[in-house]
C-alpha positions as CSV (number, residue, x, y, z in Angstrom):
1,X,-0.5,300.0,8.9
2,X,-0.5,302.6,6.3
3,X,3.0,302.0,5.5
4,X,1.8,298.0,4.8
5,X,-1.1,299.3,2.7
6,X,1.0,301.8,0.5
7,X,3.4,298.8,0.0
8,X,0.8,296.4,-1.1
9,X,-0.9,299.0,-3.3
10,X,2.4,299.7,-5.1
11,X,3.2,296.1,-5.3
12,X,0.0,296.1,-7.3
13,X,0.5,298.7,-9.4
14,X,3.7,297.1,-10.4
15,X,2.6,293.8,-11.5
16,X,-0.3,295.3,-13.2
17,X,2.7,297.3,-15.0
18,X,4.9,294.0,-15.6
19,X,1.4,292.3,-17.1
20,X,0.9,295.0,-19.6
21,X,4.5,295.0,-20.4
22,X,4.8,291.0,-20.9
23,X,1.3,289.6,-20.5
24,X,-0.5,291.4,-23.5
25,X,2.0,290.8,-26.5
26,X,0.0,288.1,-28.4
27,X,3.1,286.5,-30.1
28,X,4.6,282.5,-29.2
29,X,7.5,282.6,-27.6
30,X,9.6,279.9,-28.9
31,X,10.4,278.8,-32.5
32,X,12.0,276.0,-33.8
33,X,13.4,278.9,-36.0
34,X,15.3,281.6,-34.0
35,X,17.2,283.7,-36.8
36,X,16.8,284.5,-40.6
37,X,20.8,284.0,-40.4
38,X,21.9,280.8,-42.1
39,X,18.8,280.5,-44.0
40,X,17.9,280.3,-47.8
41,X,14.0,281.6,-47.8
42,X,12.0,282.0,-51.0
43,X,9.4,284.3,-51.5
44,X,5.8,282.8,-52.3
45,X,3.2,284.3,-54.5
46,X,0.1,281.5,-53.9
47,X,-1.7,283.7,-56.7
48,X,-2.4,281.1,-58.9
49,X,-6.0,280.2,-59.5
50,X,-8.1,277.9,-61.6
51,X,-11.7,277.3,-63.3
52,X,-13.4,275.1,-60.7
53,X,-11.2,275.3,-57.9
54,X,-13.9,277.3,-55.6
55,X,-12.0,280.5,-56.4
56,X,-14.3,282.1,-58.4
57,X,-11.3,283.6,-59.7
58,X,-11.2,282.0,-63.6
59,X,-7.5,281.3,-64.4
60,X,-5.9,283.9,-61.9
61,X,-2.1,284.7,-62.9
62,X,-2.8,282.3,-65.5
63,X,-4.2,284.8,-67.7
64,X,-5.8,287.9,-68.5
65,X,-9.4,288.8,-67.7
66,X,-9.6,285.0,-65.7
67,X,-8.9,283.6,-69.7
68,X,-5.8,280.8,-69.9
69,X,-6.2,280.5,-73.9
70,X,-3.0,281.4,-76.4
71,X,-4.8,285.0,-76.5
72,X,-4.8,285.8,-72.6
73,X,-1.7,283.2,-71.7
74,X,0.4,285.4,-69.3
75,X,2.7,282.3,-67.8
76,X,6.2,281.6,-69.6
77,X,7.0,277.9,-68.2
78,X,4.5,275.3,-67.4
79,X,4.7,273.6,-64.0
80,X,5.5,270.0,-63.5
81,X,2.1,269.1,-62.3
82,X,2.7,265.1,-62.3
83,X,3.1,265.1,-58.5
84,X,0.4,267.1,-57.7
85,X,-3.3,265.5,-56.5
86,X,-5.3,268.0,-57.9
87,X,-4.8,269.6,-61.4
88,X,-7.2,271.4,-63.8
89,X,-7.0,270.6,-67.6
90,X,-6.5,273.7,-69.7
91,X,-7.0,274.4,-73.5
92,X,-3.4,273.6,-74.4
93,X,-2.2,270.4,-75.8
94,X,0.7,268.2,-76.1
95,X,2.1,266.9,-79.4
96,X,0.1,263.8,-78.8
97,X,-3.0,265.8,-78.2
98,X,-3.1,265.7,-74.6
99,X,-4.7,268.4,-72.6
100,X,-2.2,270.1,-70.5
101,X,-2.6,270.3,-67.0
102,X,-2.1,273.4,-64.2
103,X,-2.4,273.6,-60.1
104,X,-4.3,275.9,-58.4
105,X,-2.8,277.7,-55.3
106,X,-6.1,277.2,-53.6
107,X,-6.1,273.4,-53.0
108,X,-4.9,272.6,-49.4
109,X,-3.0,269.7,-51.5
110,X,-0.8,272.1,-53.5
111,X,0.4,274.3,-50.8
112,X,0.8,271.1,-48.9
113,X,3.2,269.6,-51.9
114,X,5.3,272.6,-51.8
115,X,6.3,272.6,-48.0
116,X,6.9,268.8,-48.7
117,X,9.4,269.7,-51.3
118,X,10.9,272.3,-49.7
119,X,11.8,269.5,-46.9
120,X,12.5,267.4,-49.1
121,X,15.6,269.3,-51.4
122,X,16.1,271.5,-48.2
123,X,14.3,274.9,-49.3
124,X,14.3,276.3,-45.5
125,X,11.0,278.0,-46.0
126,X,9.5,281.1,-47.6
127,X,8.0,284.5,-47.2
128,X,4.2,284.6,-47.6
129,X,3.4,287.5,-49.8
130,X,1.0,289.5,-49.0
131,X,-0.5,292.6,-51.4
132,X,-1.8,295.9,-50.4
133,X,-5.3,295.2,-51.8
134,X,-5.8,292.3,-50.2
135,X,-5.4,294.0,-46.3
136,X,-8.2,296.5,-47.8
137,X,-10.5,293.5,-46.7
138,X,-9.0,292.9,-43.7
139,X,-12.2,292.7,-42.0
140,X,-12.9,289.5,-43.5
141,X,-10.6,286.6,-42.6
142,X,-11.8,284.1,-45.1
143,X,-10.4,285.5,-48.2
144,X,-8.4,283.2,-50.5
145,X,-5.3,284.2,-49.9
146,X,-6.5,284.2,-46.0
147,X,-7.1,280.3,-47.1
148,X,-3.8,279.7,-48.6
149,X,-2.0,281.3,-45.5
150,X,-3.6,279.3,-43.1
151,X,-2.8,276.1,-45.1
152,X,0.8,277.4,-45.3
153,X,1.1,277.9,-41.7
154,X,0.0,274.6,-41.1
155,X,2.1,272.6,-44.0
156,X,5.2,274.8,-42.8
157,X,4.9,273.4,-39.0
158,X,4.3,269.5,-40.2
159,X,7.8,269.9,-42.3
160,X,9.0,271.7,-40.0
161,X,10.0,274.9,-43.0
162,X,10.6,278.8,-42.0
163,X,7.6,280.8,-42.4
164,X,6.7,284.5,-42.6
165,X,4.8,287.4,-43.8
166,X,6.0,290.0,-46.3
167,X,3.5,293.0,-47.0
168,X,4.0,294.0,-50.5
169,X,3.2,297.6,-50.7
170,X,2.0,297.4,-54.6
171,X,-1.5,298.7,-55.6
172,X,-1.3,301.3,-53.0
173,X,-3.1,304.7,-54.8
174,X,-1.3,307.9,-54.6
175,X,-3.9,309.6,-52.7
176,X,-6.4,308.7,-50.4
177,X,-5.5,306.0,-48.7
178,X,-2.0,304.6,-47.0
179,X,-0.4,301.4,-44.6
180,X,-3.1,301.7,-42.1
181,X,-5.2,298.8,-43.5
182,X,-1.3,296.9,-43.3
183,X,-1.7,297.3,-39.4
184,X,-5.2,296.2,-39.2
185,X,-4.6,293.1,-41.6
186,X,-2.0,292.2,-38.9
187,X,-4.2,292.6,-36.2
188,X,-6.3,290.3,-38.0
189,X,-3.4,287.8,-39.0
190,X,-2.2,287.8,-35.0
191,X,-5.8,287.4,-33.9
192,X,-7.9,285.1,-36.3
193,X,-4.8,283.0,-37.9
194,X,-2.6,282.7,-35.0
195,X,0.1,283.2,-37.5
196,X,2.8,284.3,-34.6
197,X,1.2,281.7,-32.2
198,X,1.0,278.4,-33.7
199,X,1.5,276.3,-30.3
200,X,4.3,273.5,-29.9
201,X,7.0,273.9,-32.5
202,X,5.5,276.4,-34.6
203,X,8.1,277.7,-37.2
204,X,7.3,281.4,-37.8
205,X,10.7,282.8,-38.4
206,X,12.1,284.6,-36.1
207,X,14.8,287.3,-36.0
208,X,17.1,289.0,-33.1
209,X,14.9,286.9,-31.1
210,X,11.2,288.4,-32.6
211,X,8.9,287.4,-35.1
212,X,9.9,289.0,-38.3
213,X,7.5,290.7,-40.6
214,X,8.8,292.2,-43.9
215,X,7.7,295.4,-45.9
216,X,8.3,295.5,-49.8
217,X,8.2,298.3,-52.2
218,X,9.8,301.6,-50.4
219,X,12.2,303.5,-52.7
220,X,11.0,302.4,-56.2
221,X,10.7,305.6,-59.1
222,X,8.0,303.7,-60.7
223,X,5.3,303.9,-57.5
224,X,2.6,305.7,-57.6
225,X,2.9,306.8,-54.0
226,X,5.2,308.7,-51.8
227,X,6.9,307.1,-49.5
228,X,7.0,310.5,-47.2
229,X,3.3,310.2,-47.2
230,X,2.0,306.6,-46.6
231,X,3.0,306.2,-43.0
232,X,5.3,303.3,-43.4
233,X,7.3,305.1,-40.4
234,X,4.1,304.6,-38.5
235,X,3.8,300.9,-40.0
236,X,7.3,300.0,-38.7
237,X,6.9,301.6,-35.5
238,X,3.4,299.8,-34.7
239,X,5.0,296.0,-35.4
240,X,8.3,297.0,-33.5
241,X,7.0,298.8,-30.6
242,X,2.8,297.9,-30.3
243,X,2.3,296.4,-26.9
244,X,0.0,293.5,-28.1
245,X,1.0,293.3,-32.1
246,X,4.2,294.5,-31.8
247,X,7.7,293.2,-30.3
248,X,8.6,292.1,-34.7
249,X,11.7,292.7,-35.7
250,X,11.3,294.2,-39.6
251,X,12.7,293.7,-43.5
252,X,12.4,296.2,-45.7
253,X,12.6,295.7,-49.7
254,X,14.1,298.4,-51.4
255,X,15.7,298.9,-54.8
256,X,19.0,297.1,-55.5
257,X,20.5,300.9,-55.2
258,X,19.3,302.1,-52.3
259,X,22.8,302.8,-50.9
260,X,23.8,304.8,-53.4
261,X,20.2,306.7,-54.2
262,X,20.0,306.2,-57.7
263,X,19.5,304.3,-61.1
264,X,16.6,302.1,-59.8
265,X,16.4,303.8,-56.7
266,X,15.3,307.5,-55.7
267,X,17.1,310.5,-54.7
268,X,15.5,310.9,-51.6
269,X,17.8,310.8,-48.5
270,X,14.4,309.6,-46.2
271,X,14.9,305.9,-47.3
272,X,18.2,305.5,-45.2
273,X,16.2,307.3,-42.7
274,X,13.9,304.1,-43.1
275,X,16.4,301.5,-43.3
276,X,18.1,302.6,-40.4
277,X,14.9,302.1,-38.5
278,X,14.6,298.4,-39.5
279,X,16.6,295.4,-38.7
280,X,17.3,293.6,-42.5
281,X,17.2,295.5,-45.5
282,X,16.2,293.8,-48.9
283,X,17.3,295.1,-51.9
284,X,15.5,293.8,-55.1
285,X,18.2,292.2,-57.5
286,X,15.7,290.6,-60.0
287,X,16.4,292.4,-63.6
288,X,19.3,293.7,-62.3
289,X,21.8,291.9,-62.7
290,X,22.3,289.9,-66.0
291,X,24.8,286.6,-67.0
292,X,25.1,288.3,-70.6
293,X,26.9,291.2,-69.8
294,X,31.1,291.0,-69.2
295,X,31.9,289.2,-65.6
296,X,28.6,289.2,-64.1
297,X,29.5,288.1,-61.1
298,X,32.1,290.8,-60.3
299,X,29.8,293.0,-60.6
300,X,27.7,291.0,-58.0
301,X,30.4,290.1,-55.2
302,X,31.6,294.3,-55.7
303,X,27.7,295.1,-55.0
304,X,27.3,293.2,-51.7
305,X,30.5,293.5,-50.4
306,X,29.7,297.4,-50.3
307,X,26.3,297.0,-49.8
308,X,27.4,295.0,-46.6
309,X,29.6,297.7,-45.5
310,X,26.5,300.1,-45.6
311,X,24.6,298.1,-43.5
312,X,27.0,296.9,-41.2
313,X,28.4,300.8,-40.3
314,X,24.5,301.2,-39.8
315,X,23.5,298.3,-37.5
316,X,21.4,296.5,-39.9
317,X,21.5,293.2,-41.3
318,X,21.5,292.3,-45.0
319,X,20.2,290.2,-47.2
320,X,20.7,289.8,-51.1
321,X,18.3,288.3,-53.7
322,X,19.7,285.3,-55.9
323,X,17.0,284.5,-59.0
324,X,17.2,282.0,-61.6
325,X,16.9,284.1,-64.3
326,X,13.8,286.0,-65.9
327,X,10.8,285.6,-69.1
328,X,7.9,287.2,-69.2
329,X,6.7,287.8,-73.0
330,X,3.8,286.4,-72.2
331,X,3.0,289.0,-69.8
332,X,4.3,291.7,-71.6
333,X,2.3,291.1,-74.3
334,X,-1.0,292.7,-72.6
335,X,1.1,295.2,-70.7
336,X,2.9,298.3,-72.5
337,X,4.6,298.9,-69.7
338,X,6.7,295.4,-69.6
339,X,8.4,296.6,-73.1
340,X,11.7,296.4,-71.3
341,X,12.1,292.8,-71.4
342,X,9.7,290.9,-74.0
343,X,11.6,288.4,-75.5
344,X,11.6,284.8,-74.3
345,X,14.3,283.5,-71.9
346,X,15.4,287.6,-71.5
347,X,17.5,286.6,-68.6
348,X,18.9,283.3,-69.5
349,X,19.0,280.2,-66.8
350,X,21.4,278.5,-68.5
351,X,20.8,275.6,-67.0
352,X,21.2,277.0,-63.4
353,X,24.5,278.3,-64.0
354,X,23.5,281.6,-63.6
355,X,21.4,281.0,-60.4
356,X,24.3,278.8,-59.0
357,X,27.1,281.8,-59.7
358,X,25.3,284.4,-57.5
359,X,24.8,281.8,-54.8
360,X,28.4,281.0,-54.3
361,X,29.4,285.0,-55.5
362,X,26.9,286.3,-52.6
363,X,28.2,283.8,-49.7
364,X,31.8,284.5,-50.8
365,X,31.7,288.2,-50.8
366,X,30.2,287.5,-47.2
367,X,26.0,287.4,-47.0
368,X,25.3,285.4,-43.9
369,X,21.4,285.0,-45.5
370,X,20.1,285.0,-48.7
371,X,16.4,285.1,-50.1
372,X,15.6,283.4,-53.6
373,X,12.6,285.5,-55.9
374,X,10.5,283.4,-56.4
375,X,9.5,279.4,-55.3
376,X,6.4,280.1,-57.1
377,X,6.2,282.5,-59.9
378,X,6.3,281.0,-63.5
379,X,4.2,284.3,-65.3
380,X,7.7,286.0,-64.8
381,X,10.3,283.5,-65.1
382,X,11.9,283.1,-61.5
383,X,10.5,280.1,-60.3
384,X,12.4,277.5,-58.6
385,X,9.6,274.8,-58.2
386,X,9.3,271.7,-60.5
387,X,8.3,272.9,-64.3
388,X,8.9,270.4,-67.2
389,X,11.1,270.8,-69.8
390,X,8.3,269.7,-72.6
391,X,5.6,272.6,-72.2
392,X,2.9,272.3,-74.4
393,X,4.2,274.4,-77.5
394,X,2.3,275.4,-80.8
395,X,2.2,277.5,-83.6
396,X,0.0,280.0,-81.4
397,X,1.7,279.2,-77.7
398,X,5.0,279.5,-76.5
399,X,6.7,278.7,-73.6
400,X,9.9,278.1,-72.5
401,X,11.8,274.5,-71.5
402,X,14.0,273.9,-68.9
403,X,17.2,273.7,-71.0
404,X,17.3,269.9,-70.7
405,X,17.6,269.6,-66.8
406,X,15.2,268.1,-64.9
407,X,12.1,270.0,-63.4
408,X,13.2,269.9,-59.8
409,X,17.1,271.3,-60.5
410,X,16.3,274.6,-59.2
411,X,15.4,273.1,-55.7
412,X,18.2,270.9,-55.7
413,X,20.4,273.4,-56.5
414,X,18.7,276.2,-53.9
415,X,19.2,273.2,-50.9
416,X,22.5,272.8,-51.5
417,X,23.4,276.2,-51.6
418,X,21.7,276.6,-48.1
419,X,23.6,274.0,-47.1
420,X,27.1,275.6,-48.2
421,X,25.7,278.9,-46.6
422,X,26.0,277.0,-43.3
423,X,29.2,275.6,-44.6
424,X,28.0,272.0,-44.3
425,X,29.6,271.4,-47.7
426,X,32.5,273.1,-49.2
427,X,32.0,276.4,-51.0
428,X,32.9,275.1,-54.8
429,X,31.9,277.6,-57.9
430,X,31.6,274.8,-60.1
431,X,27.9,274.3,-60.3
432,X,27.1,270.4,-58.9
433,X,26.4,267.5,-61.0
434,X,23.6,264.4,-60.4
């Protein structure tokens, strides 16, 4: 009889182990996106805020101090907003006296235009980013960009577009605080937003068969923090091995030189300690790489193919950055420490030939994934959404055109370079024509 009872009461035991094990991690199981591996994501800001939206926020991203005026502009192209159901008229005109019009990332309707797009040119989703001051109020699950998110979760599964979370590690002080609030925003993103568990067909990207949550800003010279001190071991240890948050597979961003420890990259030998603890590293190509210096691209394919090498000997994927090109004068101009880069159209577009040669250089030297900075982010030149070629110029405001192509090239172009990724087209360095 006692053997009987022992038996039972270990049986017990043991499925009160397997629940714990299995039963408690709060994440879906099945996603109609299993791998980052074949996929072109983009990363999304959603900072962009208007007067009157509900924000409270004035002209967020816009301009300084909640201004948009030709003293506080801090945007260098002006989105296509014809598409758009709402739109906020601004100070600026057009030659025929027209107020110009802007979007606000706030409106259910934008975010909801944006997955559509994305669908529609074949975009296969984005990275939601998510800043270090915003998990300080993680308590509260109502915040704006909380809003945003939610709609973005819920545009992303209706066209069916990749979604995740990246936690950019910006604004963190040097002393007195470090990623702890990062693990309690998740908490609160798992619980309250659901964002791993949208039901039926939800598209939260997966990778090596986890949800994937990326980390940005670990390496950089010009933090203010040290990355020895912050706990972003402990951060990357809590979403990989947490029994009820945990089971992620991880990205890190890091500078484009983090293999070899130097030029935009620190010396110190506990990053590859780091990376080798994640599964994708990110490497941060924007303002590195340049179409006006001799063979651009060699440079580029010679980068990743050893950058590929690095990862590979160290069981990690990789994935490279591709950006259209880069302006921010406007921004600079109430920032000293943007000097590097003031002048309009720094990194040229050239009418996506520049953004089309490191697509095809980066899938021929062997990336198996690429990420595109940024979908959204006109203040510093990278977007890839729809922005007009006729911005409302003057003798006090400047912005800068589209060189003549129309305002949704950059998706077309990004959509068809997902689609040679997967080799559904042929690979062709000749950038395509409509």
């Amino acid at each position: 009889m006692n053997l009987v009872k022992n038996r039972i009461i270990i049986f017990l035991l043991f499925a009160v182990i397997i629940f714990n094990v299995n039963g408690q991690n709060k994440h879906g199981k099945s996603t109609l996106y299993k791998s980052y591996k074949g996929l072109v994501m983009a990363g999304y800001q959603g900072w962009f805020r208007a007067e009157g939206d509900g924000s409270d926020s004035g002209w967020g991203h816009f301009g300084r101090n909640g201004k948009f005026d030709t003293e506080h502009n801090t945007i260098d192209f002006w989105p296509d907003v014809s598409e758009y159901e709402k739109t906020y008229k601004t100070s600026f005109k057009y030659e025929n006296g027209k107020a110009a019009e802007v979007f606000s990332s706030v409106d259910k309707s934008t975010t909801e235009l944006h997955f559509k797009w994305m669908k529609e040119y074949g975009v296969d989703g984005v990275f939601m980013q998510r800043f270090f001051g915003v998990t300080r109020g993680y308590k509260n699950s109502n915040k704006s960009q909380d809003i945003i998110l939610r709609n973005a979760l819920e545009a992303a599964k209706k066209n069916e577009r990749a979604i995740a979370v990246m936690y950019d590690l910006s604004g963190l002080k040097a002393d007195g605080e470090d990623c702890s609030s990062v693990i309690e925003d998740w908490k609160m993103l798992v619980d309250e937003l659901k964002v791993t568990n949208q039901g039926e067909n939800q598209t939260y990207l997966h990778h090596n068969g986890k949800p994937l949550v990326a980390i940005w800003g670990v390496g950089f010279p010009d933090r203010p923090y040290d990355s020895r001190k912050i706990g972003v071991n402990r951060l990357i240890d809590f979403l990989k091995n947490d029994p009820e948050y945990g089971g992620c597979s991880v990205m890190l961003g890091v500078p484009t030189y983090f293999r070899e420890l130097n030029k935009d990259c620190l010396p110190d030998p506990y990053l590859h300690d780091i990376i080798k603890s994640v599964d994708i590293v990110l490497p941060w190509m924007v303002q590195r790489f340049t179409p006006l210096v001799h063979k651009p691209m060699d440079h580029i394919r010679d980068h990743v193919i050893a950058d590929l090498k690095w990862t590979k000997e160290n069981g990690i994927d990789y994935v490279p950055i591709a950006y259209p090109g880069f302006s921010w004068r406007n921004l600079s101009l109430g920032k000293k420490d943007l000097a590097r880069y003031t002048a309009y159209g720094a990194i040229p577009r050239l009418g996506g030939r520049f953004y089309w040669d490191q697509i095809t250089t980066m899938i021929s030297a062997g990336a198996e994934m690429l990420y595109v900075a940024m979908f959204d982010e006109i203040d510093e030149g990278t977007a890839i959404m729809k922005i007009t070629d006729t911005p409302p110029n003057s003798d006090e405001a400047h912005f800068v055109d589209n060189d003549g192509v129309p305002s949704d090239h950059y998706l077309w172009l990004t959509g068809l370079g997902a689609k040679m990724l997967r080799k559904e087209i042929p690979a062709s360095t000749e950038m395509p024509e409509r």
